[in-house]
Backbone and ligand atoms as CSV (ligand in chain L), in Angstrom:
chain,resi,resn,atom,element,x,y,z
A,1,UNK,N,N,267.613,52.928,81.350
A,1,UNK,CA,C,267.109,54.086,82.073
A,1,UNK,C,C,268.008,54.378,83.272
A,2,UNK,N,N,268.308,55.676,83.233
A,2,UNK,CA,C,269.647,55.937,84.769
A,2,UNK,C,C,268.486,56.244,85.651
A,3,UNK,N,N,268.792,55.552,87.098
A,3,UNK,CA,C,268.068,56.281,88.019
A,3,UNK,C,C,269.202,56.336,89.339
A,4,UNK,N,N,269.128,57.366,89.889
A,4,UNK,CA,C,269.855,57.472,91.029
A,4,UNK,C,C,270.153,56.181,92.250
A,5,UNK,N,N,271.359,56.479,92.298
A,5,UNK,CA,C,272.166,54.820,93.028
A,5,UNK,C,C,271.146,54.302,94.099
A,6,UNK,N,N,270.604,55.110,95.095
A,6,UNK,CA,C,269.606,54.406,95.942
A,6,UNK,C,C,268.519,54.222,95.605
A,7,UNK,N,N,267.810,54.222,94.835
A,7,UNK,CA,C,266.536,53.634,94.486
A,7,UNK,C,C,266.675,52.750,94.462
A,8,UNK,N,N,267.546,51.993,94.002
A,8,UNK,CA,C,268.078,50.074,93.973
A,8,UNK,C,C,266.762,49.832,92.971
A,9,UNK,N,N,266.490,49.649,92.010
A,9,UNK,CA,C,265.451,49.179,91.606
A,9,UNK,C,C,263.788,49.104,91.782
A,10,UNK,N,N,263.145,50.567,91.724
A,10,UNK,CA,C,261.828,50.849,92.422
A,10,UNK,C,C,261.086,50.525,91.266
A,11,UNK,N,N,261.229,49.926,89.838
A,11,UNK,CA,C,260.734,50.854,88.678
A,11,UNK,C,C,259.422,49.093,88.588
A,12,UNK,N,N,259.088,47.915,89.503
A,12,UNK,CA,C,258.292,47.072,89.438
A,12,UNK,C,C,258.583,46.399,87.727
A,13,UNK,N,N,259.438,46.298,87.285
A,13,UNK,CA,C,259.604,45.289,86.804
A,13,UNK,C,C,259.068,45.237,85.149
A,14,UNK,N,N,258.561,46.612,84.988
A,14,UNK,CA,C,257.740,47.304,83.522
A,14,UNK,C,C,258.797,47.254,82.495
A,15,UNK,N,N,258.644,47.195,81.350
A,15,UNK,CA,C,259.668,47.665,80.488
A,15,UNK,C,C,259.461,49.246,79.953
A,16,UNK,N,N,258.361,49.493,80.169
A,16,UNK,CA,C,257.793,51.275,80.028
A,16,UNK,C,C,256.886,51.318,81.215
A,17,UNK,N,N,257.827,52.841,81.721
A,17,UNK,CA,C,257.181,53.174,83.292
A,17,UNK,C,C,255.986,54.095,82.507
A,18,UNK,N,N,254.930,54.115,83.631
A,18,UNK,CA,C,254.163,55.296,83.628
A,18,UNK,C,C,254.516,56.547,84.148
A,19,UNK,N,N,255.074,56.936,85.020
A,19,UNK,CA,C,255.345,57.966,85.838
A,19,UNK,C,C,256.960,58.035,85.528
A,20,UNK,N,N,257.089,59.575,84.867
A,20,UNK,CA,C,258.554,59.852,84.980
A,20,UNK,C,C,258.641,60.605,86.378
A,21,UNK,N,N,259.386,60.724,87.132
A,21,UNK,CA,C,260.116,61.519,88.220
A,21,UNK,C,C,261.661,61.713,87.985
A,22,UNK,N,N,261.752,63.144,87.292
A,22,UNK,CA,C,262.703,63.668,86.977
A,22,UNK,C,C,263.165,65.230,88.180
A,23,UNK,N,N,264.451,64.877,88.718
A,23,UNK,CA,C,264.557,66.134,89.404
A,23,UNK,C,C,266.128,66.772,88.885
A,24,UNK,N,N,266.133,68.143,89.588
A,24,UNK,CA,C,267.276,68.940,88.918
A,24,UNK,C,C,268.732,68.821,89.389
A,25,UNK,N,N,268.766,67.597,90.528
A,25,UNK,CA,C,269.977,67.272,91.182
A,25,UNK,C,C,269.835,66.245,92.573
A,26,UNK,N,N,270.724,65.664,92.129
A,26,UNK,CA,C,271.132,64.357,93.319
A,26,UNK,C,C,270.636,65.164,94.841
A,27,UNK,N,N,270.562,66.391,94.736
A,27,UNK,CA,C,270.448,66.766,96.093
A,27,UNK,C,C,268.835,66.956,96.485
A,28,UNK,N,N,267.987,66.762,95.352
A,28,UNK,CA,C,266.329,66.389,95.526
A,28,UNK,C,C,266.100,65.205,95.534
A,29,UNK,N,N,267.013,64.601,95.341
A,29,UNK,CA,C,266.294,62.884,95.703
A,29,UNK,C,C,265.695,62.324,97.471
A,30,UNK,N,N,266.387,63.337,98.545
A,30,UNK,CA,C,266.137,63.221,99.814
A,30,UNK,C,C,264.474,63.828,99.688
A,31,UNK,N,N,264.123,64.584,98.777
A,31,UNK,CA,C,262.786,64.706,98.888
A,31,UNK,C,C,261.827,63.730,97.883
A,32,UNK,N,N,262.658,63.738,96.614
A,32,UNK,CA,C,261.560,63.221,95.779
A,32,UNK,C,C,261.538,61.708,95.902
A,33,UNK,N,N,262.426,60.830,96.590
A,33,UNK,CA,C,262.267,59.471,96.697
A,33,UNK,C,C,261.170,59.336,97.411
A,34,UNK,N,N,260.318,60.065,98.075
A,34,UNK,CA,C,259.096,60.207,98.846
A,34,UNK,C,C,257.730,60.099,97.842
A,35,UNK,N,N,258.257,60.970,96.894
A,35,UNK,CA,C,257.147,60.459,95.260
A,35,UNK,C,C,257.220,59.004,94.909
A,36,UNK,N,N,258.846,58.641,94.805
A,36,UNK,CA,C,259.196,57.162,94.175
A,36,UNK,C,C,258.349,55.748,95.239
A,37,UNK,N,N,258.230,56.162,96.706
A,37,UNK,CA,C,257.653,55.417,97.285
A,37,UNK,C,C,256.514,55.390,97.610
A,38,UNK,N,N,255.879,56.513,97.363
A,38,UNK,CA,C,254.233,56.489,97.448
A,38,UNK,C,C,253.872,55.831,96.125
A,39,UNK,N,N,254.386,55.962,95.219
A,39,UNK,CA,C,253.978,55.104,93.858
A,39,UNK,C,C,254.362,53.683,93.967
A,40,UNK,N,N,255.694,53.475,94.540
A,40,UNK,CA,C,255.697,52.255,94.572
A,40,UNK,C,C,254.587,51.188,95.743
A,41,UNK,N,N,254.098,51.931,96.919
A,41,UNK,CA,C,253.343,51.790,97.365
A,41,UNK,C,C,251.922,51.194,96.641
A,42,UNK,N,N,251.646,51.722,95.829
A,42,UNK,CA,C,250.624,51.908,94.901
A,42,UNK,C,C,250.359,50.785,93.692
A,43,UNK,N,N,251.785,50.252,93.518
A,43,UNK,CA,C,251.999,49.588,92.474
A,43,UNK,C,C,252.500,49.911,90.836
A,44,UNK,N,N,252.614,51.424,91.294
A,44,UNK,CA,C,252.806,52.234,89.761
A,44,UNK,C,C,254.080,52.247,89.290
A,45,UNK,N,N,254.597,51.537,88.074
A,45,UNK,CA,C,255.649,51.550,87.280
A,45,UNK,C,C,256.249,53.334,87.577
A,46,UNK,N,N,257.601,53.318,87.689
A,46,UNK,CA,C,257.723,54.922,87.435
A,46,UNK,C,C,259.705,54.548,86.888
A,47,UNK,N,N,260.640,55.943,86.698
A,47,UNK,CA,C,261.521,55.552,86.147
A,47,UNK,C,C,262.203,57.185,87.071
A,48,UNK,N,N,263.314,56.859,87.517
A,48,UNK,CA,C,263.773,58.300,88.504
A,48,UNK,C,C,264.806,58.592,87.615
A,49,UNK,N,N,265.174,60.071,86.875
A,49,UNK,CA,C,266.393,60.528,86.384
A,49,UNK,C,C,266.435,62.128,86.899
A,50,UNK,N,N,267.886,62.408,87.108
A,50,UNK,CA,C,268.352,63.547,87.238
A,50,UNK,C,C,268.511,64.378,85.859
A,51,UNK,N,N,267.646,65.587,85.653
A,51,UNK,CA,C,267.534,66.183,84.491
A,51,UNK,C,C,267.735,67.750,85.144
A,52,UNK,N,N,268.982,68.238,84.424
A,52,UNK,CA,C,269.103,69.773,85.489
A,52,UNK,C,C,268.551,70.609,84.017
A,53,UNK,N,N,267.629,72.024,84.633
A,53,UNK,CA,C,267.461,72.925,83.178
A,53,UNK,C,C,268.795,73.475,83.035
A,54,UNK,N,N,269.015,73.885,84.433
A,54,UNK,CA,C,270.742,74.335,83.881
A,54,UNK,C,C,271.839,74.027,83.700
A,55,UNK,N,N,272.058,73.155,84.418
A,55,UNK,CA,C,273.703,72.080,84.142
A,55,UNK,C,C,273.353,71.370,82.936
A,56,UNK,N,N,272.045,70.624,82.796
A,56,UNK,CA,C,271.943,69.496,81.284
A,56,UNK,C,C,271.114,70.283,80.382
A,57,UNK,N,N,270.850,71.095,79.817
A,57,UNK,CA,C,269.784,71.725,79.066
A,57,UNK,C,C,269.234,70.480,78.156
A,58,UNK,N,N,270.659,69.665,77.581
A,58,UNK,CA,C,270.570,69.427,76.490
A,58,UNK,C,C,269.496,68.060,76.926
A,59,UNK,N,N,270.106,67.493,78.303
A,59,UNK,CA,C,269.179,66.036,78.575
A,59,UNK,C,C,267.885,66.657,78.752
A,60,UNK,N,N,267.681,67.952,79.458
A,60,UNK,CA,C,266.251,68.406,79.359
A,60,UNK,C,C,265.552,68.251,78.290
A,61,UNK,N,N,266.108,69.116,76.707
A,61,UNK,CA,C,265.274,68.718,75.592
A,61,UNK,C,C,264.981,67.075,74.941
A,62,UNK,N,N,266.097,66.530,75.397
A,62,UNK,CA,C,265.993,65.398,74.587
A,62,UNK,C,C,264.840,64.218,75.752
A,63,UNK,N,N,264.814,64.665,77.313
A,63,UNK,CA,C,263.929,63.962,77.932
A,63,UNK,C,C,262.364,64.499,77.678
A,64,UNK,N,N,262.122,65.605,77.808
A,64,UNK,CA,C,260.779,66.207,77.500
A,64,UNK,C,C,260.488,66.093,75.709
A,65,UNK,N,N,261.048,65.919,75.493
A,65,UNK,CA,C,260.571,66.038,73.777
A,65,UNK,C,C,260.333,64.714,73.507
A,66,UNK,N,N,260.788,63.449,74.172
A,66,UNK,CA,C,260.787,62.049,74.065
A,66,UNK,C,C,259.677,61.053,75.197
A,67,UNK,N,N,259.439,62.490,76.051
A,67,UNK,CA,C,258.670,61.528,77.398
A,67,UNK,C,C,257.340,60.693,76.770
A,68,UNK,N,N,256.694,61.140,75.913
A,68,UNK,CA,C,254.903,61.039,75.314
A,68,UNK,C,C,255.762,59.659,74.790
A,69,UNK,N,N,256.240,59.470,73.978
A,69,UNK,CA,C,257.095,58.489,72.745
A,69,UNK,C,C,257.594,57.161,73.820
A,70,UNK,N,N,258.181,57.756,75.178
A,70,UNK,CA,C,258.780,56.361,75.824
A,70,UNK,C,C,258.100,55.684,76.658
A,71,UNK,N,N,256.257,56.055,76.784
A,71,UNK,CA,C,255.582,55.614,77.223
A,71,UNK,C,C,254.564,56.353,78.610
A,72,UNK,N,N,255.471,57.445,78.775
A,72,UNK,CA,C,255.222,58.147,80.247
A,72,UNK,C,C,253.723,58.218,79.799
A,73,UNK,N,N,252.740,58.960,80.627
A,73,UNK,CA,C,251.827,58.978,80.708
A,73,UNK,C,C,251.735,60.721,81.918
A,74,UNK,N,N,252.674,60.583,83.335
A,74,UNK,CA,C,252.426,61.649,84.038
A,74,UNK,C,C,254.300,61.926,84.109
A,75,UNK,N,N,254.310,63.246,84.326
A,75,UNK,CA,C,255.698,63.463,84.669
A,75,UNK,C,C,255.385,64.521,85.978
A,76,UNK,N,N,256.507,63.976,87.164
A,76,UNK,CA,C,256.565,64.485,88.217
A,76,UNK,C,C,257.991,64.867,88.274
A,77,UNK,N,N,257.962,66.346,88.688
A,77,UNK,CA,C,259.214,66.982,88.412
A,77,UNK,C,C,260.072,67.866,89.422
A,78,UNK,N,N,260.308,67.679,89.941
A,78,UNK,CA,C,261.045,68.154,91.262
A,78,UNK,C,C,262.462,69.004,91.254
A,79,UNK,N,N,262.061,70.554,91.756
A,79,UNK,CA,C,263.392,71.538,91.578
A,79,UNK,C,C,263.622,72.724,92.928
A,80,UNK,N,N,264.565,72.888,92.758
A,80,UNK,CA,C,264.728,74.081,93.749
A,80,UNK,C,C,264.893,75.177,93.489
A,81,UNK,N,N,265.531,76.158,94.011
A,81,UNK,CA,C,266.218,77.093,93.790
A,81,UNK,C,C,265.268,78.083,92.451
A,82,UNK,N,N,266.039,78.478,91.685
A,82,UNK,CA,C,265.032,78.926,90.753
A,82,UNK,C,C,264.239,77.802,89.680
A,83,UNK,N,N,263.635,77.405,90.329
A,83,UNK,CA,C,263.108,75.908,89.683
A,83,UNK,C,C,262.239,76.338,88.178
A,84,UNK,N,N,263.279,76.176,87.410
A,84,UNK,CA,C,262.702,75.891,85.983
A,84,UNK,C,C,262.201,74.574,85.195
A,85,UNK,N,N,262.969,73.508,85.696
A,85,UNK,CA,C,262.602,72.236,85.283
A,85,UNK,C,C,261.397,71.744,85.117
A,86,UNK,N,N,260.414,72.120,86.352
A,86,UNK,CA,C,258.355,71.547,85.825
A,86,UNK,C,C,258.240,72.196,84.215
A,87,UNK,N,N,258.451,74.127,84.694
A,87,UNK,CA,C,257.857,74.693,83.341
A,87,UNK,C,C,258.343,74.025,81.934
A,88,UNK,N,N,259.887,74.300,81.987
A,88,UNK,CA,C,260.570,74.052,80.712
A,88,UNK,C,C,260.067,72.463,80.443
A,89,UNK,N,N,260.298,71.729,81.335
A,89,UNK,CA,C,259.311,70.527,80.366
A,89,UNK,C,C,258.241,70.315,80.209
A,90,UNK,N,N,256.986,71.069,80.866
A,90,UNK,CA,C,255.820,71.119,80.332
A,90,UNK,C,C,255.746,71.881,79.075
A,91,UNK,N,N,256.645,72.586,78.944
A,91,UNK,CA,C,256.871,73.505,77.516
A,91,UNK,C,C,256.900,72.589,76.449
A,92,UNK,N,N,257.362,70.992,76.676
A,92,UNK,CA,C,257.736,70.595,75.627
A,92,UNK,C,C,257.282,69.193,75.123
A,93,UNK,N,N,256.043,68.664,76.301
A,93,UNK,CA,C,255.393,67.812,76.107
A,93,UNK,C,C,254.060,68.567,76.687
A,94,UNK,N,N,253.544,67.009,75.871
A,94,UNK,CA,C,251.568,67.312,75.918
A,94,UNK,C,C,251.255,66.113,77.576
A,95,UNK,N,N,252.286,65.965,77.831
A,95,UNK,CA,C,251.698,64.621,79.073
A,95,UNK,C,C,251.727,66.020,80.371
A,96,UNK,N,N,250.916,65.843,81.145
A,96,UNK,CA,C,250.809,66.599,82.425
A,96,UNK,C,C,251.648,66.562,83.290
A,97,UNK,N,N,252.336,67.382,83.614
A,97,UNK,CA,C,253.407,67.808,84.644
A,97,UNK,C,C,253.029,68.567,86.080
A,98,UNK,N,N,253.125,67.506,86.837
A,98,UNK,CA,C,253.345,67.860,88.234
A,98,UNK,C,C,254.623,68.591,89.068
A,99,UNK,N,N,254.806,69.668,89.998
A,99,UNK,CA,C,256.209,70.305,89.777
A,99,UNK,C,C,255.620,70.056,91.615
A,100,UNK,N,N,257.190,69.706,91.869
A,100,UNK,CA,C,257.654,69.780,93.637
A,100,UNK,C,C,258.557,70.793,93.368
A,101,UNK,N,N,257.942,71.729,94.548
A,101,UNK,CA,C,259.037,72.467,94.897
A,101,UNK,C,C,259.858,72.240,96.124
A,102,UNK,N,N,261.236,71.666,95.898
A,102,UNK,CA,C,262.313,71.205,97.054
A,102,UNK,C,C,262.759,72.362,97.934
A,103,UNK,N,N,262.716,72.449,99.581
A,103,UNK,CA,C,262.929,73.296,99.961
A,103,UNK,C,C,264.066,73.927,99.838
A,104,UNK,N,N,264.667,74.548,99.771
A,104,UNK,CA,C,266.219,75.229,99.266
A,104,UNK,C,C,266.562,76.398,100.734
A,105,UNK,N,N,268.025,75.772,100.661
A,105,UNK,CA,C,268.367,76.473,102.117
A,105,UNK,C,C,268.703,77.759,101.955
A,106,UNK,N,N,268.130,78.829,101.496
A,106,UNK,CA,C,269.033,80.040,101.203
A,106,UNK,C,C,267.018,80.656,102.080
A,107,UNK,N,N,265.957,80.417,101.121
A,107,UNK,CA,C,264.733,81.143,101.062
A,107,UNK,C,C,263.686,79.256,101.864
A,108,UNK,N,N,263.933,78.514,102.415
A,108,UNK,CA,C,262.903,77.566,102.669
A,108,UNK,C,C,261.737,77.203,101.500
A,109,UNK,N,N,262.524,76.830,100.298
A,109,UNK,CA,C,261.385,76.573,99.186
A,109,UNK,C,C,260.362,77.671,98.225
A,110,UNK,N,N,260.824,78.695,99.058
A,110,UNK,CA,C,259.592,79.864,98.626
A,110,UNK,C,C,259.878,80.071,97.511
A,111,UNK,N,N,261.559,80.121,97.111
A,111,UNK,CA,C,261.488,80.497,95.840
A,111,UNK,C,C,261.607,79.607,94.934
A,112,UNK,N,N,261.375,78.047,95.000
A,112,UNK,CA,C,261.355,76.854,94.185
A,112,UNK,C,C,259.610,76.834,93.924
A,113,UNK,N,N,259.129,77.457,94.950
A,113,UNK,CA,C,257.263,77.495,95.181
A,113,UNK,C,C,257.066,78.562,93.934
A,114,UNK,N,N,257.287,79.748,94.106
A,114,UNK,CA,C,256.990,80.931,93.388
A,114,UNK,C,C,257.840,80.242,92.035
A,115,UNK,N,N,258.774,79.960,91.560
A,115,UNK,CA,C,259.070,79.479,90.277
A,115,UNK,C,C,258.003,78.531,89.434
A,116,UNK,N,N,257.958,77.722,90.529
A,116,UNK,CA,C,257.100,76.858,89.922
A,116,UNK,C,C,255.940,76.903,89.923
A,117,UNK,N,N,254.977,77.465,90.637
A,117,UNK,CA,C,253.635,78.135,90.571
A,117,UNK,C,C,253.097,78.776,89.645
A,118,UNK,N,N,253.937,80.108,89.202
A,118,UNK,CA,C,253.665,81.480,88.540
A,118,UNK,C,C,253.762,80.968,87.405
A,119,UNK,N,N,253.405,79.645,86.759
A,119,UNK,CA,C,253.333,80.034,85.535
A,119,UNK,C,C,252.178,80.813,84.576
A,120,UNK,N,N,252.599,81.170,83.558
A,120,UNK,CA,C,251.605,82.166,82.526
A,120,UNK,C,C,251.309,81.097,81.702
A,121,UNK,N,N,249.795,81.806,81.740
A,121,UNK,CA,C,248.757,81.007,80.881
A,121,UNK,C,C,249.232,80.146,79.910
A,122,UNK,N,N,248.729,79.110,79.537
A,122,UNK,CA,C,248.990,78.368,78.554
A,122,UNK,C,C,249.672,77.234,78.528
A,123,UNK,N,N,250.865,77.082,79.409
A,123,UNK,CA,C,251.420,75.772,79.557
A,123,UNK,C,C,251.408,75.579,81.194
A,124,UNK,N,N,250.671,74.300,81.627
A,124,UNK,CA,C,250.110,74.365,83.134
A,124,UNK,C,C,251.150,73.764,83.564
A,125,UNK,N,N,251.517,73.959,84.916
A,125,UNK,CA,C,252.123,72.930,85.923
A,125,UNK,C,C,251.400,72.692,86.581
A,126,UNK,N,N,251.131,71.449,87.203
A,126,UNK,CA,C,250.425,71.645,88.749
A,126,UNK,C,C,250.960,71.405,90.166
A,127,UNK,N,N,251.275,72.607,90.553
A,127,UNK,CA,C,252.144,72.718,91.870
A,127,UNK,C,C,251.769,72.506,93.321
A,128,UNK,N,N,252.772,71.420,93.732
A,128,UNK,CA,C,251.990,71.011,95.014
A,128,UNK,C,C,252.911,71.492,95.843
A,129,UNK,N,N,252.807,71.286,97.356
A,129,UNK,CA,C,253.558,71.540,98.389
A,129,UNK,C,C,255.214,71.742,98.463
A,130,UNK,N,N,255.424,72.383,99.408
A,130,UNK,CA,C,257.271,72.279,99.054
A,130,UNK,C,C,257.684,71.047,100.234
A,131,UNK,N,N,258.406,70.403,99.744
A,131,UNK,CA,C,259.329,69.343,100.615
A,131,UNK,C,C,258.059,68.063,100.181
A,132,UNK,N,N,258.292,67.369,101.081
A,132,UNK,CA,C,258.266,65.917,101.172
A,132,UNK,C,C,256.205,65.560,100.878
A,133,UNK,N,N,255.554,66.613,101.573
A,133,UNK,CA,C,253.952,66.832,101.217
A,133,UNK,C,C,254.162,66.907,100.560
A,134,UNK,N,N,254.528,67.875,99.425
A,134,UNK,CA,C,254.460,68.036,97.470
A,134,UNK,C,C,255.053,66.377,97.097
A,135,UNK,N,N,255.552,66.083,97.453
A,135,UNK,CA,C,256.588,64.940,96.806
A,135,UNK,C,C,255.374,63.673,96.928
A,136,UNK,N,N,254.636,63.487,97.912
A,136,UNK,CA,C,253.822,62.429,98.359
A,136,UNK,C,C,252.609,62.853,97.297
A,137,UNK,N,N,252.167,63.718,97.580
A,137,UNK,CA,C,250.742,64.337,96.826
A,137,UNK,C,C,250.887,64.369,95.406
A,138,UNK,N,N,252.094,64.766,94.931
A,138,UNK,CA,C,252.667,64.597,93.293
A,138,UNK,C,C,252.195,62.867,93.192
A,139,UNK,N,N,252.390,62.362,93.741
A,139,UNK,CA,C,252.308,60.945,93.293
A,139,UNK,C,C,250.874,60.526,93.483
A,140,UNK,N,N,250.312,60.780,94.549
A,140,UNK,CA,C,249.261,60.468,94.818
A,140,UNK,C,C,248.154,61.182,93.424
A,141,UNK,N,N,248.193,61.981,93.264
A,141,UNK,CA,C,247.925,62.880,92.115
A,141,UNK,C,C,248.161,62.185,90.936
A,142,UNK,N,N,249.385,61.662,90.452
A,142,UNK,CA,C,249.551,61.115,89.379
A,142,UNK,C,C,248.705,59.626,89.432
A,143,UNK,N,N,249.051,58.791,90.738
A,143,UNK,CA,C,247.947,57.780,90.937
A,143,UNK,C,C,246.361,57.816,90.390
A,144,UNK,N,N,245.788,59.090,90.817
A,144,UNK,CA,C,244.152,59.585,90.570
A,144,UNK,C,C,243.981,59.916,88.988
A,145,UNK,N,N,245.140,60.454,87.880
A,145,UNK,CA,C,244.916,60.708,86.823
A,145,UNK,C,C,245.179,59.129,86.407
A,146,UNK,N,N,246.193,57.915,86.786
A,146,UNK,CA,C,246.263,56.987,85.808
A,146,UNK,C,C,245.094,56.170,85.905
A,147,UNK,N,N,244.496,56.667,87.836
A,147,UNK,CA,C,243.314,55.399,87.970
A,147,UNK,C,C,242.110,55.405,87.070
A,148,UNK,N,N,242.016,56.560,86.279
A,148,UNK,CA,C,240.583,56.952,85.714
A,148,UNK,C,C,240.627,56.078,84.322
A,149,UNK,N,N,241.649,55.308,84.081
A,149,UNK,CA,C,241.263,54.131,83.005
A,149,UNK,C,C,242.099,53.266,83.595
A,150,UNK,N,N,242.299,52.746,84.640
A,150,UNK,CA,C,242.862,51.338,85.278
A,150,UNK,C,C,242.014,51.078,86.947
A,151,UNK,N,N,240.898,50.231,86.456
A,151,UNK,CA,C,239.950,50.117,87.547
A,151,UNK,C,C,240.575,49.294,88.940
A,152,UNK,N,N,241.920,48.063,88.185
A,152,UNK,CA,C,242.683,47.569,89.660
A,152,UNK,C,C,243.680,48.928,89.918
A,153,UNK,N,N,243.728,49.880,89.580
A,153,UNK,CA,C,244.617,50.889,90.584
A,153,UNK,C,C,243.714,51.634,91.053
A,154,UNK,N,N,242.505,52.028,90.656
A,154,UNK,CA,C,241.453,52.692,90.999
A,154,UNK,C,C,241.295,51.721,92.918
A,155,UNK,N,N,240.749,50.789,92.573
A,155,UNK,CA,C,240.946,49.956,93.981
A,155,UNK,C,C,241.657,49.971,95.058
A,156,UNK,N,N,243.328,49.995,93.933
A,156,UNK,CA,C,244.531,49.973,95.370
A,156,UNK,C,C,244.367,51.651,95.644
A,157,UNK,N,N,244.016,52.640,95.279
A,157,UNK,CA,C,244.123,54.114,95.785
A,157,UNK,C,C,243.106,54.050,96.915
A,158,UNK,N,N,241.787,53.295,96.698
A,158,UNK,CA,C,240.950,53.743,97.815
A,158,UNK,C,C,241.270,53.061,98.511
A,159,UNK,N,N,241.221,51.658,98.486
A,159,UNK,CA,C,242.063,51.247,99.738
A,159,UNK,C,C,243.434,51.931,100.155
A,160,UNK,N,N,244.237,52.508,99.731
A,160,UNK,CA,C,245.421,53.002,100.276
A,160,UNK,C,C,244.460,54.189,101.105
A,161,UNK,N,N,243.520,54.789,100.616
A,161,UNK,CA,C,243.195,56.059,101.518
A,161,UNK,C,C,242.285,55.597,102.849
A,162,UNK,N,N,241.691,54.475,102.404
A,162,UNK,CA,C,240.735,54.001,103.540
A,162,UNK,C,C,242.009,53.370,104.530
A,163,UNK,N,N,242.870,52.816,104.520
A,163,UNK,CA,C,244.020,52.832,105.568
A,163,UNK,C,C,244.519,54.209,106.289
A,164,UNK,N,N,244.828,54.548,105.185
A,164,UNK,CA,C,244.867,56.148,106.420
A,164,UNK,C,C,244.088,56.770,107.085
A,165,UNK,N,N,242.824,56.954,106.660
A,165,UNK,CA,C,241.670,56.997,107.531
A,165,UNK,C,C,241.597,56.384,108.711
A,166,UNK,N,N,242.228,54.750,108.457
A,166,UNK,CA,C,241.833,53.940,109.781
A,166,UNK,C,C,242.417,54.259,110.746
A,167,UNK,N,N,243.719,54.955,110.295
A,167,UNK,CA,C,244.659,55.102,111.090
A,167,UNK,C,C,244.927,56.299,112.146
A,168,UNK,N,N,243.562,56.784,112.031
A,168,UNK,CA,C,243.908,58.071,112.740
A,168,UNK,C,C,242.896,58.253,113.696
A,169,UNK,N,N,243.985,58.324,114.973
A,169,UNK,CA,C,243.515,57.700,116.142
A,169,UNK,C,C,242.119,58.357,116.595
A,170,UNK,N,N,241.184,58.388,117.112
A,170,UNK,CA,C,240.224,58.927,118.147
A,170,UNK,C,C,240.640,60.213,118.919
A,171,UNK,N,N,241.801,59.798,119.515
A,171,UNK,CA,C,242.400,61.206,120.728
A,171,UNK,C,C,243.679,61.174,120.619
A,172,UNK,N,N,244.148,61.812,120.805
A,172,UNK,CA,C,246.016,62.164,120.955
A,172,UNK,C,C,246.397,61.301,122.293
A,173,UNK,N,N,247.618,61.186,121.873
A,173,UNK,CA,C,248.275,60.353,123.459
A,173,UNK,C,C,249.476,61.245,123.674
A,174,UNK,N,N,250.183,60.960,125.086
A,174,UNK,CA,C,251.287,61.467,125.100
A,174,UNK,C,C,252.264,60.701,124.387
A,175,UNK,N,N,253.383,61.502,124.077
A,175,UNK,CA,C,254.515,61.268,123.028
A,175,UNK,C,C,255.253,60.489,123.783
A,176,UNK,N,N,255.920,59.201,123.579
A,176,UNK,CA,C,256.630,58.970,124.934
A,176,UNK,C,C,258.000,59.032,124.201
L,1,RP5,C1,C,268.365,73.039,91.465
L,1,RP5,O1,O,269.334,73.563,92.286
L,1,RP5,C2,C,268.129,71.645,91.959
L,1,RP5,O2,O,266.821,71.259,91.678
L,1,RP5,C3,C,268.424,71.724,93.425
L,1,RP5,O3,O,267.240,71.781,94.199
L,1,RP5,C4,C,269.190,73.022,93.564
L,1,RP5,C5,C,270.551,72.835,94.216
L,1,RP5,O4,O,271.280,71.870,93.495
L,1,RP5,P1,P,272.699,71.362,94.015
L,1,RP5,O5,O,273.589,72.577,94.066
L,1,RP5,O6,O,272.477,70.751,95.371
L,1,RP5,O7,O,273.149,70.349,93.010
L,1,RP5,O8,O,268.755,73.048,90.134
């Protein structure tokens, strides 16, 4: 499995990940490694590859047509610009696709948001936030669909949320 040089090994040690996180270029990994670590947080097997709709078409078909078969379960998919990558591979598997839209410096994400949002009936994405919120919540999201038949991840999610809860202070302080 290729995953981008800094992940160093996030994928826990699975021989089949649950969670694919596929994005459309080395230059979304500053956002989507934010997915790779809320899962790893979590404990969730996942597997990171660069899949462009437009530079690789061809790794596109052969990753979405193979994801159900190599074990995935959720695919989290991260694009910019005119972000085709969520749709076109929800086009081509039955596993649920989560789409980040990466902010893009020309429009601030709007138009990685509106790509990936607007889809027409019939093949869903589910589109979360642009930047690093979509990237966290994609995972967290994929966490809540695997916990509903794995009762020890069901556990580590509420405890992961009952920590953040704890964590939030009473009153604001000054910033020092
Ligand atoms: C999209 O084009 C990628 O998802 C990325 O967000 C954007 C820019 O890619 P690079 O030109 O940085 O490779 O396909």
């Amino acid at each position: 499995m290729s995953v981008p040089a800094e992940t160093g090994g996030l994928k826990l040690g699975k021989e089949r990940a649950d969670v694919a996180i596929i994005m459309g270029s080395q230059s979304d990994w500053e956002t989507m490694r934010h997915a790779a670590e809320a899962l790893q947080a979590l404990g969730i097997s996942h597997d990171t590859r660069i899949v462009s709709a437009h530079r690789t078409p061809e790794r596109l078909y052969d990753f979405a047509r193979t994801a159900k078969a190599e074990g995935f379960k959720v695919i989290i998919a991260g694009a910019g610009g005119a972000a085709h990558l969520p749709g076109m591979t929800a086009a081509m598997t039955p596993l649920p696709v989560f789409g980040v839209p990466v902010e893009s410096r020309a429009l601030s994400g709007q138009d990685s948001l509106l790509s990936i949002v607007q889809m027409p009936a019939g093949i869903p994405v589910g589109t979360l936030a642009i930047g690093r919120s979509g990237a966290v919540n994609a995972a967290l999201l994929a966490a809540a669909v695997l916990a509903l038949g794995d009762e020890a991840l069901a556990a580590r999610l509420d405890a992961w949320r009952a920590e953040q809860t704890a964590k939030v202070a009473d009153r604001p302080v000054e910033a020092s």
